[in-house]
Every structure is written in structure tokens, then in C-alpha cells.
N, C-alpha and C positions, 0 to 999 in steps of 0.2 A: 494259595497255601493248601499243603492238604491234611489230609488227616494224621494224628500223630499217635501211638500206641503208647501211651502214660496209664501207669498203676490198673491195669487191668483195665482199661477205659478206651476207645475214641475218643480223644480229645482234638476240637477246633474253637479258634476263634475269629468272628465274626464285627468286621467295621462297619458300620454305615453312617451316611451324612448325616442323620439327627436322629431322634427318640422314636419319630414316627417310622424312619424304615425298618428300624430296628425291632419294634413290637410287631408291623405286619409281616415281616420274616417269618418271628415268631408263630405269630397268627397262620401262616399257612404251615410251621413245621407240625403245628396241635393239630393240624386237620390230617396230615400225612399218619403223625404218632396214632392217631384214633385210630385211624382206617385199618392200621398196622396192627394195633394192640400192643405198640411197644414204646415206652412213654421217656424222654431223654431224659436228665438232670442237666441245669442249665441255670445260669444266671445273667441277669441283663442288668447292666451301668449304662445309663444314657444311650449310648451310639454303640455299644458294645455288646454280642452275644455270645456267652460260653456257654459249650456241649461237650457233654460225657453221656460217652454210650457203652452201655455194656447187659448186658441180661443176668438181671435178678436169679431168675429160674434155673436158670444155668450155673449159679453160683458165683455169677459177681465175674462174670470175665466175658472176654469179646467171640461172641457168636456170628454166624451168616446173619441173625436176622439185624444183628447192628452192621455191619457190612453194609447190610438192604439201604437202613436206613438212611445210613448217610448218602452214599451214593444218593438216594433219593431227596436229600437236601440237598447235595452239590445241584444238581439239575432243578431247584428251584431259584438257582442265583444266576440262571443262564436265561430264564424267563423274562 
């Protein structure tokens, strides 16, 4: 699946086998967001992770560094 351009956003969402893959997903996308300085909005259900990216700073709509970003999660699901 890839990424989708909804309400000013990158929006994906994200299946995994149980709770646990689910949060170290998460857990490696906080280390990528830090490094970045660009932090998603996201919610997790069980098995399930949703992401919306867009840059504040920029006024609430999708920039190169949300581009960056996700790109840079897709190649954490190829790891």
C-alpha cells in the first residue's frame, strides 16, 4: 500500500501480526521522527498503525520533509 494524499496529510495504514510488532514499528519510527525533528500524528489499535504527515510549520500541509519521512518508514518495513 502506499501513501495516500487525504486532507492535507500522508496518510498510511500499517497491519501487523500482534501488538508487539506493532509498537516496535512504532518504536523505530520515534527514533527516525527524533533524528528528523519531524514528529507524525498516529494512532495504534492492537495490530494496527495509522500515520498522518504533514508539517505544522509550514502550515498544516505536505512538504519534502514529510516526503523524507515516510519514504524513510517504507524502508523500515523492508528491514
Amino acid at each position: 500500500m502506499a501513501w495516500e494524499e487525504k486532507n492535507n496529510t500522508l496518510y498510511q495504514s500499517f497491519t501487523f501480526r500482534d501488538f508487539s510488532e506493532a509498537f516496535a514499528f512504532m518504536t523505530r519510527i520515534a527514533m527516525l521522527a527524533e533524528k528528523q525533528d519531524h514528529h507524525p500524528a498516529w494512532k495504534n489499535t492492537w495490530n494496527i498503525v495509522e500515520i498522518w504527515l504533514n508539517t505544522h510549520s509550514a502550515g498544516d500541509i505536505i512538504t519534502d520533509k514529510d516526503r523524507k519521512l515516510a519514504a524513510d518508514i517504507d524502508k523500515l518495513l523492508l528491514k
